[in-house]
N, C-alpha and C positions, 0 to 999 in steps of 0.2 A: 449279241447272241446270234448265233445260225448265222456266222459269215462266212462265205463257204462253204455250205453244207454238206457238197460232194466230194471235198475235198480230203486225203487223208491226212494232213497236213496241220500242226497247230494243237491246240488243248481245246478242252470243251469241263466246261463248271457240269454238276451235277445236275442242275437243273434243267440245263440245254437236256443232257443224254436222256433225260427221264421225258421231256415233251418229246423230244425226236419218239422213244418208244413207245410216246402215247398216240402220236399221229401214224406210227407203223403198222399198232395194231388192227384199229377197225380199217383202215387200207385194207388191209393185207386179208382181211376178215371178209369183205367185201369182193373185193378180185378173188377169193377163193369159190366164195359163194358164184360167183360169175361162171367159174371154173368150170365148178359143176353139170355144167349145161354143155351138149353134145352137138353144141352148133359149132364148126371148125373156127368162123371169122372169132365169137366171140374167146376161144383159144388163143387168136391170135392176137388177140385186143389184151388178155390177161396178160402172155409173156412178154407184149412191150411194154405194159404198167407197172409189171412186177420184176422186172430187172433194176430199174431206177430203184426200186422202193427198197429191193438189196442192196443197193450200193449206197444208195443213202444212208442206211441201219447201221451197215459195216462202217464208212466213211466216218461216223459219229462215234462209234464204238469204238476205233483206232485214237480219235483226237483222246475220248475219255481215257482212253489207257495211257496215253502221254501225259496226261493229267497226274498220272501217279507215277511217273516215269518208268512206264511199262513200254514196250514194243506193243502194237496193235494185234500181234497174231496172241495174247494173252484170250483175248477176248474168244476163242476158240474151245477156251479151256470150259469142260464143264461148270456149271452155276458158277461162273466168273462175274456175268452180267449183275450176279447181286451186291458183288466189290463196286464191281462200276457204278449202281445206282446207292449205295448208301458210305461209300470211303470217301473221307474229303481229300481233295486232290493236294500235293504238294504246294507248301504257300510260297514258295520259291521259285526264283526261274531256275529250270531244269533245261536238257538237252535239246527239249521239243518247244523251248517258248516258252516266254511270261506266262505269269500267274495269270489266269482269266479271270479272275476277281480283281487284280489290279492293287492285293495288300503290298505294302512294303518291303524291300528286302535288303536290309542293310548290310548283309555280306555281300553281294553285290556289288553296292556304293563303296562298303570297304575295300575290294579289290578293285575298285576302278581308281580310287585315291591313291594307291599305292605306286609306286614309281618301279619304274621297270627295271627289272637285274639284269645287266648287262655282262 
């Protein structure tokens, strides 16, 4: 879990995308709170905290949509995030990468057994 985190690269299990949300929000809650305050440095302290903590969110939110063999920009879609947090992802390897649970997939093993047409 969380190998690569900034990466948009890969699949992510449901579990991963629901803690990454869980660590985004009091962050994010925090740095806003921060926000508030009219002193310029601590401005400047929020938007280099809070750019990672978007790229993180998004980064995470792209693997999960691969998870269901979505493209990453799904996640853009209104109330999408609630697919991403309660769909189980494809038990197959898809386009974007082994199953991140690591179940079986014997169409897989079946096409690799198979001899090539020539």
């Amino acid at each position: 879990m969380f190998k690569a985190p900034f990466s948009f690269k890969g699949r992510a299990r449901r579990l991963e995308y629901g803690l990454s949300f869980l660590i985004y929000v009091p962050l994010s809650f925090t740095l806003n709170v921060l926000a508030a305050s009219n002193d310029e440095a601590t401005l400047w302290l929020f938007l280099l905290l809070y750019v990672p903590l978007i790229w993180f969110l998004w980064a995470q939110g792209a693997k999960r949509c691969h998870d269901l063999d979505r493209s990453g920009w799904f996640q853009l879609v209104p109330f999408y995030v609630l697919v991403l947090l309660f769909k189980d992802g494809d038990s197959y390897t898809n386009r974007f990468g082994d199953d991140p649970k690591g179940r079986y997939d014997a169409l897989a093993d079946f096409m690799e057994e198979q001899p090539a047409v020539e």
